[in-house]
Every structure is written in structure tokens, then in C-alpha cells.
N, C-alpha and C positions, 0 to 999 in steps of 0.2 A: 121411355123418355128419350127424345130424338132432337138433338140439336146440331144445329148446321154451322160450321165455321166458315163464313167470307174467306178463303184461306188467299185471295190477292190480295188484301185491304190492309193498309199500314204502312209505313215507312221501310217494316224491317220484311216485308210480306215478298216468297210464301213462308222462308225458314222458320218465323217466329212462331207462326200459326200450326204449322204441322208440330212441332218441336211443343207447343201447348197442347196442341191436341192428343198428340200419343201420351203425355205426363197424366191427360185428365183421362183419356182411355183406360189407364194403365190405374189409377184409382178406384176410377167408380163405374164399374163393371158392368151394373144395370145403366148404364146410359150410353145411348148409342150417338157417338159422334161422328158428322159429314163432312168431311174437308169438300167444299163447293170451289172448284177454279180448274185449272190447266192441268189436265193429266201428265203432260209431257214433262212438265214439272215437278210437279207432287210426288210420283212414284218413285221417282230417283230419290228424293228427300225421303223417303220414307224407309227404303232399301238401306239408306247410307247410317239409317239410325243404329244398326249394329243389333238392335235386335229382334226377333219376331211381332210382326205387326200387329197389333190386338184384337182379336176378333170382333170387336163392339166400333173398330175406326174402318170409316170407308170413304171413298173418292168417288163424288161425284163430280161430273169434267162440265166447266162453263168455260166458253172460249173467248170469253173480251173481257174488257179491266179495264173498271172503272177510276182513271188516274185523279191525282188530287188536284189537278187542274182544268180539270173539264165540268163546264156548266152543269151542273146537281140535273134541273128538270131535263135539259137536254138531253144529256147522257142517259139518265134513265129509261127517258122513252125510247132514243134512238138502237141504245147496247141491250136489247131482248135479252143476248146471251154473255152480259155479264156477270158474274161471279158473285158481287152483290143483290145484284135483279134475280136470278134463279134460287138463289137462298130466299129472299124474300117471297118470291112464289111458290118454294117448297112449305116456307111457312102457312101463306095462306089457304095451299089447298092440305094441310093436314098433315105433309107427308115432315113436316119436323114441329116439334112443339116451342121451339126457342130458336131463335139465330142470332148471332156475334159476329160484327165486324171491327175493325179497327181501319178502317177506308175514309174514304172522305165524308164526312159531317154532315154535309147538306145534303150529299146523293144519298146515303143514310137515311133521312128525315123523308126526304121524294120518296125513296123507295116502301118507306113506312107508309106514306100518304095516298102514294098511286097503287102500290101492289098489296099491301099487308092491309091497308085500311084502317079508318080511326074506328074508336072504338062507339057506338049510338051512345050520343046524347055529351060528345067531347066534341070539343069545339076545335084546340089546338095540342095535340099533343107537348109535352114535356122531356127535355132531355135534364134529366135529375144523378148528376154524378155527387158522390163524396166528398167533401174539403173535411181537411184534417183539423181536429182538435187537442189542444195540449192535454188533456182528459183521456186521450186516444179513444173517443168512443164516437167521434167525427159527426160532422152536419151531412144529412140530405139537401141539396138546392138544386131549387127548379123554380122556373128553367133556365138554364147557364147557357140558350146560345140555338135553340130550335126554333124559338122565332123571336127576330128581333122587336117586333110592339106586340102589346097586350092590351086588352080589355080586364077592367075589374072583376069580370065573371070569369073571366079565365084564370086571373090570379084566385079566384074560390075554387077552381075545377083544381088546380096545381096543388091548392094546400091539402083539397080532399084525396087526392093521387095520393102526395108524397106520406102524408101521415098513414095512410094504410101500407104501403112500403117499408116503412120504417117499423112498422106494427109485424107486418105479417112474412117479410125476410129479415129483418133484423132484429125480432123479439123485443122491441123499446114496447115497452107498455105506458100507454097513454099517452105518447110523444108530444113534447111541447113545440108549439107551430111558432114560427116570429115569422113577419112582415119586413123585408129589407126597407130602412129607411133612413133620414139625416136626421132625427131625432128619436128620442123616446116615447113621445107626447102623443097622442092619440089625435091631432089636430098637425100634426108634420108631413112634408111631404108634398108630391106634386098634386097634380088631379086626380091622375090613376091611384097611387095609395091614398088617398082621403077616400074616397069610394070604394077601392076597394077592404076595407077596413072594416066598416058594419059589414058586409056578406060575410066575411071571415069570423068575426062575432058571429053570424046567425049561426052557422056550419058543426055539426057532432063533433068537433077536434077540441082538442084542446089548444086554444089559442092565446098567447103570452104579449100579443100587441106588436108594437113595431122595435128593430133592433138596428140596434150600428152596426156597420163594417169592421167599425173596431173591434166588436165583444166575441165574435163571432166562433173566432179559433179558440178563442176560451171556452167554447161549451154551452154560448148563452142560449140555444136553442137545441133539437133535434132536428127543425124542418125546418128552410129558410124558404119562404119564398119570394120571386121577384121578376122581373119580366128579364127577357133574354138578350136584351141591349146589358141593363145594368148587372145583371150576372155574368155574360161572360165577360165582363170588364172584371169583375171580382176574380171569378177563376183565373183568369190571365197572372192580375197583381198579385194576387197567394203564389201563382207558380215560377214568377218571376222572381219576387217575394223570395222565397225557400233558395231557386237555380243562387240567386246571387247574394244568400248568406254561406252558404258554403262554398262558393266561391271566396269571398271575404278568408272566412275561415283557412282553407287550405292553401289562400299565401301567407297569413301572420303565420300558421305549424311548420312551414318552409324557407323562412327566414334564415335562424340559422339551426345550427347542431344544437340547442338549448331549447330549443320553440321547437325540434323536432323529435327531440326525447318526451319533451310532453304531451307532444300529439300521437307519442305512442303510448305514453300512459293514458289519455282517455281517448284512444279507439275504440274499445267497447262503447262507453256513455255517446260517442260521438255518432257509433253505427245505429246505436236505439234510437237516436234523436233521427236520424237519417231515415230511419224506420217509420217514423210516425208522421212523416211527411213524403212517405215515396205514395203516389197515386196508383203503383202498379198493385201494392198488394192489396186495392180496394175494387179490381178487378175492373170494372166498369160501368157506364153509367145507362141505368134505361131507360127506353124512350117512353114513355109513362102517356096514356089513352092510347094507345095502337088496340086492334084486335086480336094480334097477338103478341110474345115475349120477344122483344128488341132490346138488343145489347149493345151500345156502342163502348169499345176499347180504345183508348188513347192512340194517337196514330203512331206514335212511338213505343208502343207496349213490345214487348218481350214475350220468350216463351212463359213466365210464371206469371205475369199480366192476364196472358190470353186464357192458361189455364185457371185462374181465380176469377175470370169470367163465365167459365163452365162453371165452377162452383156457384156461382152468383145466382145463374139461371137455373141450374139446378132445386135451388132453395127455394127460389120464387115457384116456379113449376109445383114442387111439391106444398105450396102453401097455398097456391092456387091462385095467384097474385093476380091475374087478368082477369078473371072472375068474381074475384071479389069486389076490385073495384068497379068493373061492369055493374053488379047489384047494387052498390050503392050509389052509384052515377044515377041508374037509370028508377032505385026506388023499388025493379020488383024482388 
């Protein structure tokens, strides 16, 4: 089992990524991890970890970086030997089973589309990350943000991805599918969900109909699906959502000496709740119809982000998650 880390890709990149990657080295023994990026870099980072390097991590050297400002298609065709482009070619030609970047989004998605390949008989792949629910056992939605318009046959292709996802790395048995919409009514909605509504009815899932944005963090579904304008409009508001209640929060417990005795008393309750709303420990979101296991990590992810995305892909891998949904995609 061979997975490659984008080790330039991210905000906090390369420290966060080497720093994940020795954590997930240093676990699971049978998986070989590739730091993909700048040797001249890497090595020192890895030297300075204080202790012997793990024999299952190694460095493969890409010599360009894919910045978060540079045009996705552009950049990809142009940076051959960027960091994220040679990850995604070691994928394609075999030489790693998984790859994970926390880099830019879009060049992400290109690099899926032009190097990695969709998968026969997908039309748009899906980027399907975690939103937290008060239940702690969180939504799958797709797609939050890989392609901005949709077709109703794609929102069927999405719900049949995400529920086998949710099936076959996360053990939900018989995952309930919801439809993002402004109503409950099976007659709600624009063009796109009125259409795409009967396909989702026809489809092997278990389908629950259409869901508010309201119910959402409650549990009301397993699988959300929705085109990638209005999802990553959701993920944003949850994330802003969550940044700016504990902002709220930790100026009323600093007020004064009274308001900060009791935010020492519920520090524990306050770090659970903090817990159930951090993205990092849901590791990452994948990009769902590729030909092979794509991983994308928050671009702000951390070293236990990066490493909860090897765990992620690890899962998947061993449940066979590209493969299976290839067989149901394609029917043989």
C-alpha cells in the first residue's frame, strides 16, 4: 500500500506534511509513504525530527510548486514537475495507490482530470468532504466545490459515489441519501433538483428525498447531495458558522475574573464541542469518480489533518473503494 503526500500543498507546507507523514509512517507499518516535493527541503525537515526516519517514508524530489494563486489548468500543464502533477502521475502509472494533497483545489481537480483520469462512465468527478454533526457521526456532501454547475445525472452519479463511500469506509450501513433543497416537498426547488429527484428515486440507495440546510448538522441525512455552487456555499457558512462562535464564546469567558473561572470550569465540555466541529480530525475530502484514490486536505491542515488523511486512504484502499464504485458505475 503506497501513498504519496503532495508534501508543497497547503498553507502550512512542507512542515505539516513531513510532520504527518512520519506520525502515519510511524503507525502503520505496512504502508509505504512518499513525501513528493523539494528534496532540498524535505531532508532537513526530516533530519530535524530528532528521530530515525521510518523505513516505510521516502522522498521523492518534484522541483516546482503549485502556488494557491496560479491558474489550476494552467499551472498544471505548464509545472510537469510540480509536486502535485508527479504525485498525481505516480498515481496514475501505478507507482502509489493513493495520493493527498492539501494545495490548491482547483489544480487538484485539473490534476485529477488531466493526469489521474476520470473514472469510465463518470462524467464529473466529486469533491465529498465531512460536515460535522451534533450526533458526531457527520454528513458526507458532494460536491462542495469541484464543479461549480451540475446536471441531474451528475447529481445521480454523486449520490451513487457518496453512498458507497459512506458504505464501504465508513461502515454506515444502508446510508440515508438527502437531496439539498429549500423545501421538504418533493415538488421544491429549482430545475436541477426537480429533475434530479426521480433519478435519485430510480438509483439502489437509500433515498430520504429533499433536506434543508437547517437539519443538516442534526443528523438529518448520511449523504447530502448538491451541485458545487451551492455546496460550497454551505461549507463556507458551517465554517464560518463554527470560526465565529467561538470567537463569540472566548470574549464573553474573558470578560472578567468571574467569566474566566467558568471557562475554566467547562474547558473539558468546551474542548469536546471544539472537537466535534474541528475538520482536521476528519482528515480529508475525496475526490470521488477519479481512476484513482484522491485526497484532498484542508489547506490549512496540520500535521494530525495530514496524518488522518493517510488513515482515510488507507481505509478506502483496503475496502477497495475505487473499484467498487467503478462496478457499480459501469454495471459490470
Amino acid at each position: 500500500m503506497r501513498i504519496a503526500i503532495d508534501a508543497m500543498g497547503g498553507d502550512h507546507a512542507p512542515e505539516c506534511n513531513v510532520e504527518g507523514a512520519l506520525a502515519a509512517a510511524a503507525e502503520w507499518k505496512d504502508t509505504q509513504i512518499v513525501l513528493v516535493g523539494d528534496e532540498q527541503r524535505l531532508l532537513p525537515l526530516l533530519k530535524q525530527s530528532g528521530g530515525t526516519v521510518p523505513s516505510n517514508l521516502t522522498v521523492h524530489h518534484a522541483g516546482e510548486v503549485i502556488e494557491a494563486e496560479d491558474e489550476p489548468v494552467k499551472a498544471v500543464r505548464r509545472k510537469k514537475d510540480a509536486s502535485m502533477v508527479v504525485a498525481g502521475r505516480m498515481l496514475k502509472e501505478k507507482q502509489a495507490e493513493a495520493m493527498i494533497s492539501a494545495g490548491n483545489t482547483g489544480a487538484l481537480m485539473t490534476t485529477g482530470l488531466l493526469v489521474v483520469g476520470r473514472m469510465e462512465g463518470i462524467e464529473r468527478p466529486a469533491l465529498a468532504p465531512m460536515i460535522p454533526t451534533l450526533d458526531e457521526a457527520g454528513v458526507l456532501a458532494l460536491d462542495l466545490g469541484a464543479n461549480m454547475d451540475a446536471k441531474p445525472e451528475h447529481l445521480a452519479q454523486y449520490a451513487l459515489m457518496g453512498s458507497l463511500y459512506r458504505e464501504k469506509v465508513m461502515g454506515v450501513k444502508n446510508p440515508r441519501v438527502g437531496l439539498l433543497n429549500v423545501g421538504t416537498e418533493p415538488g421544491k426547488g429549482n430545475e436541477l433538483t426537480k429533475l434530479a429527484f426521480p433519478l435519485l428515486q430510480e438509483l439502489p440507495i437509500n433515498f430520504i428525498g429533499n433536506v434543508e440546510a437547517r437539519d443538516i448538522m442534526l443528523g438529518s441525512c448520511d449523504v447530502l447531495v448538491c451541485d458545487g455552487f451551492a455546496g460550497n456555499i454551505l461549507l463556507k457558512a458551517v465554517e464560518g458558522t463554527a470560526g465565529a462562535m467561538f470567537k463569540l464564546l472566548k470574549e464573553q469567558f474573558t470578560q472578567n475574573m468571574r467569566s474566566k473561572l467558568g471557562a475554566a470550569l467547562l474547558m473539558p465540555q468546551l474542548r469536546n464541542l471544539k472537537g466535534k466541529l474541528d475538520y482536521k480530525e476528519h482528515g480529508g475530502a475525496p475526490l470521488l469518480g477519479l481512476s484513482g484514490l484522491v485526497v484532498k486536505s484542508h489547506g490549512s491542515a496540520d500535521g494530525n489533518a495530514i496524518k488522518n488523511a493517510v488513515r482515510q486512504a488507507r481505509v478506502a484502499l483496503q475496502n477497495q473503494l475505487v473499484e467498487s464504485i467503478s462496478k457499480e458505475i459501469s454495471g459490470k
